[in-house]
C-alpha positions in Angstrom: -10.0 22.0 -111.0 -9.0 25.3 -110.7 -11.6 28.5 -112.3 -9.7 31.4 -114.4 -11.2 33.6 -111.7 -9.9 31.7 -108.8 -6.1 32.2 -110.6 -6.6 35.9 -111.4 -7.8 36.8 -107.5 -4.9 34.4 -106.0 -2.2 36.3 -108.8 -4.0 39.5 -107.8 -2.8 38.8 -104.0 0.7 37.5 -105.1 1.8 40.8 -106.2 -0.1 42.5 -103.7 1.5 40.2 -100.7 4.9 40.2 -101.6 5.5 37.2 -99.3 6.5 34.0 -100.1 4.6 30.9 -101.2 3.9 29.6 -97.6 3.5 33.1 -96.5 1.1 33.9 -99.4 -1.0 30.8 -98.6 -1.2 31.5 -95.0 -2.3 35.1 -95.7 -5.0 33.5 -98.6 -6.5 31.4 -96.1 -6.8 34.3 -93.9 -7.9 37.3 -96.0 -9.7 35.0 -99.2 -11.1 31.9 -97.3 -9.3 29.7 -99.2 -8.2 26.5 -97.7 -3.9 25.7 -97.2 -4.4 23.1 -99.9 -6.9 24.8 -102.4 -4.0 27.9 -101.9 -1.2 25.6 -102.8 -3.2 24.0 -105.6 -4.2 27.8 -107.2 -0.4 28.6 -106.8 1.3 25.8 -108.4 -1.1 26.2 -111.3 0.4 29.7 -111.9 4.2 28.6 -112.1 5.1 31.3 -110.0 9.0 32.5 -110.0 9.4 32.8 -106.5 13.0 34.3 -107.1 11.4 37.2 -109.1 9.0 37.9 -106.2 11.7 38.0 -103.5 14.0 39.9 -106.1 11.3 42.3 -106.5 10.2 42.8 -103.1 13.6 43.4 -101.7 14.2 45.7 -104.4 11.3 47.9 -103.3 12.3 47.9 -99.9 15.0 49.6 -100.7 13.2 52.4 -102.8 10.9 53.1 -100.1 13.8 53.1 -98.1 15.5 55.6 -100.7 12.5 58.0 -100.8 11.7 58.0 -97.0 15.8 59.4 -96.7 16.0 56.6 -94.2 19.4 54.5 -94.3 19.7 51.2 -96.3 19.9 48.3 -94.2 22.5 45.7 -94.5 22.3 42.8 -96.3 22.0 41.1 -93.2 19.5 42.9 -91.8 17.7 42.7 -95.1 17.9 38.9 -95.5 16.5 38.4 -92.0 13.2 40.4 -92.7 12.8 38.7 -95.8 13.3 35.6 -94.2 11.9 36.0 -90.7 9.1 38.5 -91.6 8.3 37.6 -95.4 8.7 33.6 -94.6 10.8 33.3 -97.9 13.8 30.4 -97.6 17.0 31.1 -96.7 18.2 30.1 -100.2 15.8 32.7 -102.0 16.6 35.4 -99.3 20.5 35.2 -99.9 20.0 34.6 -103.8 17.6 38.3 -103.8 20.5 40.2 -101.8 23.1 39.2 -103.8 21.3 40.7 -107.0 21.5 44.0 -105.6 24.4 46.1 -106.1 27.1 46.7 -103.0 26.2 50.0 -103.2 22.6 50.2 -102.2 22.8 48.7 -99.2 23.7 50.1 -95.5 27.1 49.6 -93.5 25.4 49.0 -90.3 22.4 47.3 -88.5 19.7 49.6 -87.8 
């Protein structure tokens, strides 16, 4: 069974980690102690929208990006970090770039 404090410190770490599920349970087991399975089983109980994580984190990539002056990347470029770096599927990755308007991102590979 999984405690209401168990749920708030592994939601707590969701929005904190940015990363995606497999990611975020990798990073639990590291940082909380928590075991792969008793990660997965806190996670699922939450009904997480994944989509809205990735959407969210690529977004604020971006701002930072914005506010450091430094050029967008491309949407390429973007949707390998997020895969590659951030472990989210190539599905979620492509689905989070295409949200974002043609402007905001960068012409060429950094």
């Amino acid at each position: 069974m999984v405690t209401d404090a168990e749920q708030r410190d592994v939601l707590e770490k969701v929005y904190w980690f940015m990363t995606s599920k497999s990611k975020t349970i990798e990073r639990l087991s590291k940082s909380r102690g928590y075991s792969a399975d008793s990660a997965a089983r806190i996670l699922d109980s939450l009904q997480i929208d994944w989509k809205k994580i990735v959407l969210v984190r690529t977004e604020e990539y971006l701002i930072w990006d914005e506010a450091d002056e430094q050029p967008a990347p491309t949407k390429e470029a973007m949707f390998e970090f997020l895969c590659k770096d951030l472990g989210f599927s190539e599905y979620e990755a492509r689905w989070a770039v295409e949200q974002i308007s043609e402007s905001r991102w960068g012409t060429e590979d950094l």
